[in-house]
C-alpha positions in Angstrom: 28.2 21.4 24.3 26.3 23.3 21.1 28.4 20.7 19.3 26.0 17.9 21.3 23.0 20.2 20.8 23.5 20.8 16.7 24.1 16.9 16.5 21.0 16.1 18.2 18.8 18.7 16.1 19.9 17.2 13.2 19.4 13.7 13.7 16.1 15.1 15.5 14.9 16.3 12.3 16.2 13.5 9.7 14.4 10.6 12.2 11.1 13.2 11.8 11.5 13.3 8.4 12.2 9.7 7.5 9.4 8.6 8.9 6.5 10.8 7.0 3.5 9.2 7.1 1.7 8.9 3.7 -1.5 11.0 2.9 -3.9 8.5 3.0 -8.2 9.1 2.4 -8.9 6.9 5.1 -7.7 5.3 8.5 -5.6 2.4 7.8 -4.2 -0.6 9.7 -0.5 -0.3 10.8 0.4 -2.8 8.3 -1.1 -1.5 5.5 0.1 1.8 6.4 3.7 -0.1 6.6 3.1 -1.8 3.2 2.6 2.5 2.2 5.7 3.0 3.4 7.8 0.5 1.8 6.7 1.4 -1.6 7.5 5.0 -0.8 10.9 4.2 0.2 11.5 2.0 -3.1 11.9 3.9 -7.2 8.6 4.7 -8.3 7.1 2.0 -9.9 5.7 2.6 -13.7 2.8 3.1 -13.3 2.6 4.6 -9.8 1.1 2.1 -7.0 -2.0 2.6 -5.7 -4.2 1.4 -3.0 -7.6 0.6 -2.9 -9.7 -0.3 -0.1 -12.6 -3.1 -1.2 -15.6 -3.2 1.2 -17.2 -6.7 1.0 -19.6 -8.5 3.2 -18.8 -6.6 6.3 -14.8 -7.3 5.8 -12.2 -4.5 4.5 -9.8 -6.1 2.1 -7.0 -3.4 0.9 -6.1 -3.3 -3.1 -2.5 -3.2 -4.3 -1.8 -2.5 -8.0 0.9 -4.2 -9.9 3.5 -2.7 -11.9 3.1 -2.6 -15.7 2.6 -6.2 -17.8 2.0 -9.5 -16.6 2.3 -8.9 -12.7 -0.4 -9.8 -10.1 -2.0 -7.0 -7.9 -2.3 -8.1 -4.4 -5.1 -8.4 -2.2 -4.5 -8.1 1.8 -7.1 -8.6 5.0 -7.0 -6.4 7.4 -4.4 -7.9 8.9 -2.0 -7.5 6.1 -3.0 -11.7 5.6 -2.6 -11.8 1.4 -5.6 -13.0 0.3 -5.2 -13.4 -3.7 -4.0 -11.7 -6.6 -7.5 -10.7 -8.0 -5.7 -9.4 -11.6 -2.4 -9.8 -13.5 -0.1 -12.4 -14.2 0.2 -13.8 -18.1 -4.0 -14.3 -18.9 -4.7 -11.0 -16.7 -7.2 -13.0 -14.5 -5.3 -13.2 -11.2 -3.9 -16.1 -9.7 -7.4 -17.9 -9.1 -7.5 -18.0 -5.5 -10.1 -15.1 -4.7 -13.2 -15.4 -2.5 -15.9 -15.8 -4.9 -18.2 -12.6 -5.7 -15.1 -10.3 -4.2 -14.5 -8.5 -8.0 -18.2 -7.2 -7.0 -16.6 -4.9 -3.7 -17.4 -1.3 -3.1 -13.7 0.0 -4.0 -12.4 3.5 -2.7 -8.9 4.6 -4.0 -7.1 5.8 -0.7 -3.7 6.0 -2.2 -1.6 7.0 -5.3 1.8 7.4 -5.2 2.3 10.9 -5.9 6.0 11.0 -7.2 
């Protein structure tokens, strides 16, 4: 029986631990708090991700950066829809495909991965 009870501690605490939620400035959506969570659970990328939310005309769009040279960031809705890659990629421009005037967002840095 404290055989039972030890196993279940254990596996108690390493399902409480694997599923840390990241320190974020801000409420986020599930997914984007998902989209966190995936990167934490991957090698550190060089240089560290962060996330930025972009405020812009009344719509939250959240800001993923690239790793290092010639990568797109990625921009997500709410909704975790990808919207464009606003930078990156060989010229540095983005992919193209951005709602006009977006560049112009209020931008607040709500993650960095610390590691």
């Amino acid at each position: 029986m404290k055989q039972a009870f030890y196993s279940f501690c254990v596996f108690s605490f390493l399902l409480l631990s694997a599923c840390e939620k990241p320190d974020l400035a801000v409420a986020v959506p599930k997914c984007i708090e998902n989209k966190i969570q995936d990167i934490q659970n991957k090698p550190v990328e060089n240089p560290p991700t962060q996330v930025w939310l972009w405020e812009y005309n009344g719509a939250k769009y959240y800001y993923f950066t690239a790793a290092c040279c010639d990568q797109f960031s990625s921009l997500y809705d709410s909704e975790c829809h990808f919207i464009c890659a606003p930078d990156g990629g060989f010229t540095g421009g983005g992919d193209g495909n951005c709602i006009p005037g977006i560049q112009s967002a209020t931008k607040t840095l709500i993650w960095k991965d610390p590691r």
